[in-house]
N, C-alpha and C positions, 0 to 999 in steps of 0.2 A: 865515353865516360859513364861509368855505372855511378847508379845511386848508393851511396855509403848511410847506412841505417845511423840512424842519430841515440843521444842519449838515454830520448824519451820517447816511450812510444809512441808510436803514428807518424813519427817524424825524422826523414831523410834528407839526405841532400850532396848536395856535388859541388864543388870546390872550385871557383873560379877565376878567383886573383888572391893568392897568399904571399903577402909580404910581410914584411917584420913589426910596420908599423899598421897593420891591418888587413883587412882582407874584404870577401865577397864571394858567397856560394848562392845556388836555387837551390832551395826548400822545397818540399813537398811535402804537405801538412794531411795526412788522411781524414777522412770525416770523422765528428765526433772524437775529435782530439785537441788536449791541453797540453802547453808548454807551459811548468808552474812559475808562481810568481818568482821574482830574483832579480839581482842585479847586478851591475861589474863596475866594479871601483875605479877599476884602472883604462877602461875607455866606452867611447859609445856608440851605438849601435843604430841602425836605420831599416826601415822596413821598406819596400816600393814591392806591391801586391800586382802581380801577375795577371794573375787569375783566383774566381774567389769571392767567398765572403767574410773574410776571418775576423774575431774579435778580438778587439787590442787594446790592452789596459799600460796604462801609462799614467805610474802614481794611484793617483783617487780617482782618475778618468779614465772612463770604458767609450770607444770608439767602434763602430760598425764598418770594418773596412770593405774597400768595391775596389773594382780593378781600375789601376792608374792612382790609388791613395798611395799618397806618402808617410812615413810614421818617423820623426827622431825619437830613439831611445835617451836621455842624456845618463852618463852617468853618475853611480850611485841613486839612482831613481828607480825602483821596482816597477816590473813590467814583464807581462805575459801574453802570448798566443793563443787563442781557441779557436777550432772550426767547431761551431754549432751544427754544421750542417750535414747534409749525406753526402757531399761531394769534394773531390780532394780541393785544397785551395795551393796555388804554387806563389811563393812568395821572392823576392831576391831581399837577403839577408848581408847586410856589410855592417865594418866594424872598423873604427878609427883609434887607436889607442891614446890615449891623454900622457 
C-alpha cells in the first residue's frame, strides 16, 4: 500500500477501513507541517498518535501530543494538526459520520 499525498502539504496517508459510515487511514505528517484550522459538520473525527509530537488544537485548546495520546475531533468544532518539529509524526486518523 503506497502512501497517497494528501490535500495539504506535508501530509500523506493510506487508507485503511473505508466504509460508508466512516473510515480510518495512517497519516504521515512531515516536519514543520500544518493542517489548517476547519471543521466537519457532518461527523467526527479522532486522532490516536503513533509516533510523534504533533500539535493539536481543538476549539480554543492547543494540546502537545506524545505517542499513545488520544484526541476526539467533535463535530462542527474547529481543529487543526501541526508538527512543530524536524521529525515526521505518524498519526492514525478515523472518522465517524453523524
Amino acid at each position: 500500500m503506497d502512501w497517497e499525498i494528501g490535500k495539504v502539504k506535508g501530509f500523506s496517508g493510506k487508507n485503511l477501513i473505508n466504509l460508508e459510515n466512516g473510515g480510518l487511514k495512517k497519516v504521515k505528517v512531515d516536519s514543520c507541517s500544518t493542517y489548517p484550522s476547519h471543521l466537519h459538520p457532518n461527523k467526527t473525527e479522532f486522532i490516536y498518535v503513533l509516533e510523534g509530537n504533533p500539535k493539536i488544537t481543538i476549539g480554543q485548546n492547543n494540546y502537545n501530543g506524545e505517542k499513545d495520546d488520544f484526541f476526539i475531533l467533535p463535530n462542527s468544532k474547529k481543529h487543526s494538526i501541526n508538527n512543530p518539529t524536524d521529525s515526521e509524526c505518524f498519526l492514525l486518523v478515523g472518522s465517524i459520520n453523524n
